[in-house]
Backbone bond lengths (Angstrom), bond angles and torsions (degrees), N, CA, C in turn:
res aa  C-N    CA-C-N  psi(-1)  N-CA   C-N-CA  omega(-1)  CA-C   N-CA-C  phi
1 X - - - 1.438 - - 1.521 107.69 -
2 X 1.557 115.48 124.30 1.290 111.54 171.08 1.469 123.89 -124.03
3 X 1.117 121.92 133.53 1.950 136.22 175.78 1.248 118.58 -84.23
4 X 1.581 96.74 -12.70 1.789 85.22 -176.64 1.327 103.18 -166.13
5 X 1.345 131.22 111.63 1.597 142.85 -171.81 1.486 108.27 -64.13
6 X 1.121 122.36 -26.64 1.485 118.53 -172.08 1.505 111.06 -78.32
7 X 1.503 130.18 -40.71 1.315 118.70 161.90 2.013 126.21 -98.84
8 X 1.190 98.87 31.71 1.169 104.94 -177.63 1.540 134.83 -102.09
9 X 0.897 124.91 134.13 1.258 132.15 169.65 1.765 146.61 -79.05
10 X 0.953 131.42 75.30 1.692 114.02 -167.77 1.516 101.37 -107.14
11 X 1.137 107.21 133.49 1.660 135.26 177.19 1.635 84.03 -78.57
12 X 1.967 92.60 140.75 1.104 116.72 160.61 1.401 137.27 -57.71
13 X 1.594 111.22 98.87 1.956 113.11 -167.06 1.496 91.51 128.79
14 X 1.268 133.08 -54.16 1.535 129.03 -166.32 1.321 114.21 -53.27
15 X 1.749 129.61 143.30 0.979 134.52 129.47 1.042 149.77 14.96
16 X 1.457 159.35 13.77 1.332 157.87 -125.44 1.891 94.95 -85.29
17 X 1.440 101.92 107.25 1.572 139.07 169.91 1.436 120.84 -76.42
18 X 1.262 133.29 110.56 1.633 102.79 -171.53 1.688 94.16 -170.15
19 X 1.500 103.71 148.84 1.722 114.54 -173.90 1.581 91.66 -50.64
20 X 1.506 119.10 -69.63 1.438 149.26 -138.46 1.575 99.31 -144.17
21 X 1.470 97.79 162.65 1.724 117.02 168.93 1.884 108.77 -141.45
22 X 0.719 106.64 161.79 1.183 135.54 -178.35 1.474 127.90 -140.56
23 X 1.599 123.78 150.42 1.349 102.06 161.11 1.096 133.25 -51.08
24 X 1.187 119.23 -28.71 1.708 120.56 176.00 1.543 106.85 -63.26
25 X 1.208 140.74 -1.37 1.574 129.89 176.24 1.982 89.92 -95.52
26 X 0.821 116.59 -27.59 1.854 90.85 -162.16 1.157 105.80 -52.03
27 X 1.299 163.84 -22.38 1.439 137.57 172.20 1.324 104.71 -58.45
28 X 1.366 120.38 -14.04 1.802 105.98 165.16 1.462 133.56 -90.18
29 X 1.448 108.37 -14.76 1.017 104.58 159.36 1.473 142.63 -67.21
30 X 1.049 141.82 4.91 1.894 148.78 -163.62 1.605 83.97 -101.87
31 X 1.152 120.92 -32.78 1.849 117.41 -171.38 0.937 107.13 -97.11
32 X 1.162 148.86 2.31 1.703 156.09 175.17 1.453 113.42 -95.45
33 X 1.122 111.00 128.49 1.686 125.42 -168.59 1.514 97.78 -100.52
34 X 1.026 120.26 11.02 1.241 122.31 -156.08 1.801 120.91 170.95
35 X 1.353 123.25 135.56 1.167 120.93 169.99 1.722 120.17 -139.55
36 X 1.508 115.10 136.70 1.401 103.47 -149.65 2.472 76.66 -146.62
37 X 1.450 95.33 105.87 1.535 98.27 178.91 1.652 101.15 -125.25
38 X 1.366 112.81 132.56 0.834 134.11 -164.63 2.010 102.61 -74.61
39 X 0.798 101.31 -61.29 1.944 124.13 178.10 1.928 98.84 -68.89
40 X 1.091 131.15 81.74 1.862 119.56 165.45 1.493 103.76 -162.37
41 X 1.517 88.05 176.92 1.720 98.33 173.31 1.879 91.00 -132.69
42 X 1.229 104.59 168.06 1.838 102.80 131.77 1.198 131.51 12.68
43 X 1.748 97.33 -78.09 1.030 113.08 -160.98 1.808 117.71 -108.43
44 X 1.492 101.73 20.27 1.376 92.85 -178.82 1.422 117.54 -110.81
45 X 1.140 120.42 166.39 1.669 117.16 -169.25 1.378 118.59 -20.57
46 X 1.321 114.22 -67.41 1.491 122.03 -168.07 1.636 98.86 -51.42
47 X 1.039 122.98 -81.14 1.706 122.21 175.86 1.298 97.39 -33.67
48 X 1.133 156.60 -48.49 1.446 125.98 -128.32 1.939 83.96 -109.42
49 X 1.240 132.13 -29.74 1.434 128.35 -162.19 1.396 82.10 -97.43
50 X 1.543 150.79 -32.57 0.876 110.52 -173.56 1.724 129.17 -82.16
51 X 1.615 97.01 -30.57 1.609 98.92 154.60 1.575 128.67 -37.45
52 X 1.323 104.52 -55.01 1.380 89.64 179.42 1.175 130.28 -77.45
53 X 1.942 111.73 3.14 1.461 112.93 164.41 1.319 120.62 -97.54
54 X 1.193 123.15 10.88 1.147 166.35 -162.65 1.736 115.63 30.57
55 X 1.531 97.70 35.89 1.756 103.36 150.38 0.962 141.90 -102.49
56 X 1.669 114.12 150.28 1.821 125.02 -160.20 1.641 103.59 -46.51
57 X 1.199 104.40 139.49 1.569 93.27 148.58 1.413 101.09 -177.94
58 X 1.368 107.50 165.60 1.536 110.13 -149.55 2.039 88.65 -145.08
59 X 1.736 104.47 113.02 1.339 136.27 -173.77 1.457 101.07 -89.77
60 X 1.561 116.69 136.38 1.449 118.90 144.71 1.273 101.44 96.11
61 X 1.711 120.11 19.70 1.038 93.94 152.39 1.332 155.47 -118.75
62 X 1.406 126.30 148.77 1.472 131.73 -150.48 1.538 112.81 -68.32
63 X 1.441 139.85 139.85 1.450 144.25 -104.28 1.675 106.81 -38.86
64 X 1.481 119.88 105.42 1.262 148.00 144.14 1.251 113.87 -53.55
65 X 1.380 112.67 -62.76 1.612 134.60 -158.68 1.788 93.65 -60.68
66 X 1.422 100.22 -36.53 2.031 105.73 -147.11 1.487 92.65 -87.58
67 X 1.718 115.54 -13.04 1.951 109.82 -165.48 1.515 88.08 -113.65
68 X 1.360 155.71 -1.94 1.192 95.95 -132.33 2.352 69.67 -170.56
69 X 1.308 110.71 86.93 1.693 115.26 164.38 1.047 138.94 -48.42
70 X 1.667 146.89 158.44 1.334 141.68 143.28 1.948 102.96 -37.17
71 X 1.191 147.75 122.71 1.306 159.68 142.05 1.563 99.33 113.47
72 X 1.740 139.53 9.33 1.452 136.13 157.65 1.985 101.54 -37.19
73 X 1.124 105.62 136.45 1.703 102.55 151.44 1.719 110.28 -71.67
74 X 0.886 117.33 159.53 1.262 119.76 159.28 1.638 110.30 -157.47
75 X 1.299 104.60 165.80 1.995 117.13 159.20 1.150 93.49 -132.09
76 X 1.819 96.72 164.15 1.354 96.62 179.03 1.876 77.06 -155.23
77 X 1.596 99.78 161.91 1.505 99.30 178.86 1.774 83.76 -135.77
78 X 1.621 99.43 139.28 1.614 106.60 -177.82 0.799 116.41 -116.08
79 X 1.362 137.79 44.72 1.054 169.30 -92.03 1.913 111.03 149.71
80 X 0.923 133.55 -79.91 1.183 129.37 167.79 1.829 111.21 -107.15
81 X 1.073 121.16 51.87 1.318 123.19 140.23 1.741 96.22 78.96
82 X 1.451 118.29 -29.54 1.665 100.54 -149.98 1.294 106.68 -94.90
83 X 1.465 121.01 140.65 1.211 127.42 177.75 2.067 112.16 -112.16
84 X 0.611 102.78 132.43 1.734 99.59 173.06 1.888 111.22 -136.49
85 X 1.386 98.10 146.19 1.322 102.22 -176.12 1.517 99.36 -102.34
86 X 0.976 109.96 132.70 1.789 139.24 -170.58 1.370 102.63 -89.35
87 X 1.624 118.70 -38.50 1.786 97.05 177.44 1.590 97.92 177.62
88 X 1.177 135.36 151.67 1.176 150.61 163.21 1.626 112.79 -39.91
């Protein structure tokens, strides 16, 4: 889970977790196997950069932050919307 792109880190394959995106996060996206933002539509940054990098990720959804930690397993299919957490 990350709050702030400028000191952050994501290992290659991980998850990228996050309230919101901005342009200032795309250097994190190419290492993210995955993107799961709590704050989006469609049409907002995170969806739209990750399509064209062409990884899953699933926008808008309502408390992310409150289910779901820095080291949770999770899947997510970006493709039909559903995300589930696999384990603590």
């Amino acid at each position: 889970m990350i709050d702030n792109p400028a000191n952050a880190k994501l290992e290659q394959g991980e998850i990228l977790i996050a309230e919101y995106t901005d342009p200032g996060w795309i250097m994190l996206f190419p290492a993210a196997s995955g993107i799961l933002v709590e704050r989006g539509s469609l049409l907002s940054h995170s969806a739209i950069v990750s399509r064209e990098l062409g990884i899953p990720a699933v926008v808008g959804i309502t408390g992310l932050l409150d289910n779901i930690k820095t080291g949770d397993m999770v899947e997510l299919d970006g493709t039909t919307g559903v995300v589930r957490k696999i384990s603590n």
